[in-house]
Each structure stands twice: as structure tokens, then as C-alpha cells.
VOBA-1610 file (N, C-alpha, C; in pm, whole numbers, padded with zeros to 5 digits, always signed):
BEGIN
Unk+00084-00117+00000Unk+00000+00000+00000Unk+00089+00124+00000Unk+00075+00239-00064Unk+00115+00368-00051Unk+00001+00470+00023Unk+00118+00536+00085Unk+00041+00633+00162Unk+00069+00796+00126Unk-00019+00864+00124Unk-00038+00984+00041Unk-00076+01089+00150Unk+00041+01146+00242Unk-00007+01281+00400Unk-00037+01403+00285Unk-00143+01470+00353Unk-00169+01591+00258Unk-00247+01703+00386Unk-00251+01835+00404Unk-00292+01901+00473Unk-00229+01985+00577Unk-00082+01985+00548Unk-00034+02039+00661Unk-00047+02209+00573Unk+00036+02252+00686Unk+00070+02412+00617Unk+00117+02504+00771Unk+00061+02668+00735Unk+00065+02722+00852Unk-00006+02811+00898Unk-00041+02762+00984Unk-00167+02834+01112Unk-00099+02937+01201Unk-00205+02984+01296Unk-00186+03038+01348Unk-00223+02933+01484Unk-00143+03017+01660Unk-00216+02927+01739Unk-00338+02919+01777Unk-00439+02849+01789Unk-00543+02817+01817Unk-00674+02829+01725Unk-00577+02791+01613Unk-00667+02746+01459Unk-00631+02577+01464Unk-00689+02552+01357Unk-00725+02420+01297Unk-00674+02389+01208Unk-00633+02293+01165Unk-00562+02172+01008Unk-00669+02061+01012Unk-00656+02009+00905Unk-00657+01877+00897Unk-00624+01802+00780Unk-00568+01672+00862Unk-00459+01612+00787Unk-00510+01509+00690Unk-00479+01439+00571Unk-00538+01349+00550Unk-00434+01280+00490Unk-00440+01104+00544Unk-00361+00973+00439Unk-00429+00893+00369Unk-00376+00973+00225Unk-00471+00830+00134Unk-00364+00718+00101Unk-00463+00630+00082Unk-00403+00522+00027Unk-00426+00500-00117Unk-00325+00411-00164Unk-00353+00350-00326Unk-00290+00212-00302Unk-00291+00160-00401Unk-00246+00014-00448Unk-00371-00098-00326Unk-00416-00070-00194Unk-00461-00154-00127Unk-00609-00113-00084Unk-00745-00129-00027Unk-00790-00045+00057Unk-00721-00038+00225Unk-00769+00089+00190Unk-00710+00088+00395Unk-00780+00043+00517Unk-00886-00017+00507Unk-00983-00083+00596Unk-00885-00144+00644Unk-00768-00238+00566Unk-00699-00385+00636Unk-00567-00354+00688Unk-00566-00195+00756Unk-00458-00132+00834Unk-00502-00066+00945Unk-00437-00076+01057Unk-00465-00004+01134Unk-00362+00125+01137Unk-00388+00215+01161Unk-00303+00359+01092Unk-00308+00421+01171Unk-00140+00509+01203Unk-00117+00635+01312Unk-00058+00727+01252Unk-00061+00832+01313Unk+00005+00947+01260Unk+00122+00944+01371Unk+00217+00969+01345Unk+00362+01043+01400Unk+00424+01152+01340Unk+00475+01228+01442Unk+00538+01365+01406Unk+00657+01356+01451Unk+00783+01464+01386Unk+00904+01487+01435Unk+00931+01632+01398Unk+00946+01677+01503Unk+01031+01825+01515Unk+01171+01836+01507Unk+01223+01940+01437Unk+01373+01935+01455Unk+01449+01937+01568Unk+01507+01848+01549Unk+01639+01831+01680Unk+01531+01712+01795Unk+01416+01649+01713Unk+01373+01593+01837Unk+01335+01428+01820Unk+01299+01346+01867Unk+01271+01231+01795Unk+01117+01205+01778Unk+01074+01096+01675Unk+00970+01059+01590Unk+00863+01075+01733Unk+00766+01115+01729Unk+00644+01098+01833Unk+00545+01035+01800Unk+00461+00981+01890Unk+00354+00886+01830Unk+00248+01015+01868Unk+00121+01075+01794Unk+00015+01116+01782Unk-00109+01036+01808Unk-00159+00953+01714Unk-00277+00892+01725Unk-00282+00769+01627Unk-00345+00683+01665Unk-00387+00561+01584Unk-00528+00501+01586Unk-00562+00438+01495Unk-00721+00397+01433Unk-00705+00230+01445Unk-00763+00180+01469Unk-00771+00004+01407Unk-00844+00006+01310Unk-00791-00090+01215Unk-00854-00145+01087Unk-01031-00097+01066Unk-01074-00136+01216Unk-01250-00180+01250Unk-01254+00009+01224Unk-01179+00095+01267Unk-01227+00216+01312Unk-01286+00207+01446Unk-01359+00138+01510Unk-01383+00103+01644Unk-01274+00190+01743Unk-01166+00116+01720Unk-01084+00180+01871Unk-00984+00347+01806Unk-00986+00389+01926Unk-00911+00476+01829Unk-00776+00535+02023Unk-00666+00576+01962Unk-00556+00614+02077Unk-00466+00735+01993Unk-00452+00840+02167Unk-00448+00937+02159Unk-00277+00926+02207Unk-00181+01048+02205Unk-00108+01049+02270Unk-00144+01120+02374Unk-00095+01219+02511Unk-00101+01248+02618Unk-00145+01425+02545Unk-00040+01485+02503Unk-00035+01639+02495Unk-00135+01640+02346Unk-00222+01568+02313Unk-00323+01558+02177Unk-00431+01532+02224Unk-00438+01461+02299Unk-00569+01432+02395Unk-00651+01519+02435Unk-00783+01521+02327Unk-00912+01611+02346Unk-00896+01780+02253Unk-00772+01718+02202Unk-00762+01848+02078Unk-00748+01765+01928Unk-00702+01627+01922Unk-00731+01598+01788Unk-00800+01489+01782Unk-00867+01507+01651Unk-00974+01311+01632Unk-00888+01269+01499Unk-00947+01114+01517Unk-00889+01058+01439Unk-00954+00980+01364Unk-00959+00960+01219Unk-01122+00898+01192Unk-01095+00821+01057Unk-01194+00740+01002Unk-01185+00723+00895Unk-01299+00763+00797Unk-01234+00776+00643Unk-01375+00790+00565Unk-01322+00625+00445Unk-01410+00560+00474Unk-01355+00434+00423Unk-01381+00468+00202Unk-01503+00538+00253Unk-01533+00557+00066Unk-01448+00626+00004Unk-01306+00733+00089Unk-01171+00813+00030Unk-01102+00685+00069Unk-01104+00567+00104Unk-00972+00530+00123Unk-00870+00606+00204Unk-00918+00673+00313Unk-00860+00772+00352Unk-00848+00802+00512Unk-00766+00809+00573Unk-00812+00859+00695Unk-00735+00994+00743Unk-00808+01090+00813Unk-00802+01230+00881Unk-00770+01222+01014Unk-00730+01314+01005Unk-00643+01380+01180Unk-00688+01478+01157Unk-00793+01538+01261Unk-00838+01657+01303Unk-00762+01738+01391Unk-00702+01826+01358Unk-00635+01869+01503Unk-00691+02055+01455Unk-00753+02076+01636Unk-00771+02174+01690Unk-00692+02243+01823Unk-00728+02342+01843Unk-00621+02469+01946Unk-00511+02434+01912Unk-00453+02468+01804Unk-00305+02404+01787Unk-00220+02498+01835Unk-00087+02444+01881Unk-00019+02541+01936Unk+00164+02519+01867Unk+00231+02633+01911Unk+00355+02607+01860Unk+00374+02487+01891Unk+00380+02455+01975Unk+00447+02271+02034Unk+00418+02163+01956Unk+00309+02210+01843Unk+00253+02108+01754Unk+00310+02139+01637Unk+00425+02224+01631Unk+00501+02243+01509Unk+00579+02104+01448Unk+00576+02043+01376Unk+00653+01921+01331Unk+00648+01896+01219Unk+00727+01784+01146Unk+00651+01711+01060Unk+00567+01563+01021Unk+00450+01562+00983Unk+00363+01459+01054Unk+00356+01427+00921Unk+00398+01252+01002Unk+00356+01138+00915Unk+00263+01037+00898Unk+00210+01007+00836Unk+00132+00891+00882Unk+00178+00715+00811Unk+00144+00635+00865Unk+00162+00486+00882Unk+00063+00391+00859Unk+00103+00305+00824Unk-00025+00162+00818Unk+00073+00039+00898Unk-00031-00003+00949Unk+00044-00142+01017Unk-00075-00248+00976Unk-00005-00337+00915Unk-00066-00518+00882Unk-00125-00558+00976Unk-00118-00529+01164Unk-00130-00584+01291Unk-00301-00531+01278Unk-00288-00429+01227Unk-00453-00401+01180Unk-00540-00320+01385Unk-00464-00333+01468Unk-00502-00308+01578Unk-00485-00151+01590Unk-00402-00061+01558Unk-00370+00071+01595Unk-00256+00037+01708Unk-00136+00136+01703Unk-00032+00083+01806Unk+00018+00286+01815Unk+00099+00249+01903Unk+00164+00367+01939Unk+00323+00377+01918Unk+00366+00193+01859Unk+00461+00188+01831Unk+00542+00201+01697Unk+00619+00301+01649Unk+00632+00302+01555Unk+00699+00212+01456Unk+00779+00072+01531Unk+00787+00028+01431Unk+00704-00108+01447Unk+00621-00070+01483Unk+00491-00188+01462Unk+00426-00119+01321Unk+00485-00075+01259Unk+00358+00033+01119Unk+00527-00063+01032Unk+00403-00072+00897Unk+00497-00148+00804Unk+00506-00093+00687Unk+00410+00024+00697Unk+00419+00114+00551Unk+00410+00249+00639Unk+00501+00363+00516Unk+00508+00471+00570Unk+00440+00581+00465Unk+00386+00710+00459Unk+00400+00827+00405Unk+00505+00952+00379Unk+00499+01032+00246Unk+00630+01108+00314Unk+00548+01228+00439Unk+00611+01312+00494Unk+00541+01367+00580Unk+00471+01501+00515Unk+00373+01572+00588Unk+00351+01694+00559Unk+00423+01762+00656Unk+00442+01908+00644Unk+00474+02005+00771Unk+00346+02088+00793Unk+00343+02077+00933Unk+00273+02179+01004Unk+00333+02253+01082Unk+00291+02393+01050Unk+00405+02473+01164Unk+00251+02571+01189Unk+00279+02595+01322Unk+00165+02678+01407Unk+00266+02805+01480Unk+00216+02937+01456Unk+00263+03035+01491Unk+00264+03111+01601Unk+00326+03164+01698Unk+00262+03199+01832Unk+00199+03350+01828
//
């Protein structure tokens, strides 16, 4: 499967993005998919992940109750909502598919990658 991040750019703080990974070559129902970000000078972070079902869905700690995570199965596609964004959410965010089909927080539990978008949020 290929993965296709699209939606970043630059905000201001306490505006809105949203992100989206399409897929091609597979549908994405039979992945469970996270987004991760990396800021310069910092290492890969886990954001959020979906299971295959869409059913479960996991947050990281400092995202929690500012972004959703969802699928639209008829884009082949799934979105990261992120709201009140703040500088600290400056990075570049990737998103992932993992075969395990569960949603993980681990990044190398994901077996396909995207290239990233950047989001940079302004203070």
C-alpha cells in the first residue's frame, strides 16, 4: 500500500488543520493507521492511531481532546483533526499503516510509511 499525508501548512495558534492519508495500491480498511510527528532536533512521536475496525481509536497524552482521528472508508482515507493548535505542535507529521490491523503507538509496529507533511503553528 502507498500512503499519500496531505494538509499540513501554517496556522496560526489556536486554529485548525486537517490532515489526510490516502491510500492507493490496497484499501485501507486492512490497516490499522497512526500518525507520528518529528520536530527538529527531536525524535519521531507517536500522535494517534485507528484500528482497521475504526472502532478503537488512541491518543497520545499532549493531543488528547484536541485531535480526532477517523476514517472515511469511501476516500480510502483517513483524517487527523487537530484543533487549538499550538507552537508545540510544530513538526513534521507522518502517517503509517500497520498489517497488525489493531492501531499501536509503536512506531515500528507500522509497516508502511508516508512522506510527511509540515505543520508549523505560529505563536
Amino acid at each position: 500500500v502507498q500512503l499519500q499525508a496531505s494538509g499540513g501548512g501554517l496556522v496560526q495558534a489556536g486554529g485548525s488543520l486537517r490532515l489526510s492519508c490516502e491510500a492507493s495500491g490496497r484499501t485501507l480498511r486492512l490497516y490499522g493507521v497512526g500518525w507520528f510527528r518529528q520536530a527538529p532536533g527531536k525524535e519521531r512521536e507517536f500522535v494517534a492511531a485507528i484500528s482497521s475496525s475504526g472502532i478503537s481509536t488512541y491518543y497520545s497524552d499532549p493531543v488528547k481532546g484536541r485531535f480526532t482521528i477517523s476514517r472515511e472508508n469511501a476516500q480510502n482515507t483517513v483524517r487527523l483533526q487537530m484543533d487549538s493548535l499550538t507552537p508545540e505542535d510544530t513538526a513534521l507529521y507522518y502517517c503509517a499503516a500497520s498489517r497488525s490491523g489493531g492501531g499501536s503507538g509503536q512506531y515500528f509496529e507500522y509497516d508502511y510509511w508516508g512522506q510527511g507533511t509540515q505543520v508549523t503553528v505560529s505563536s
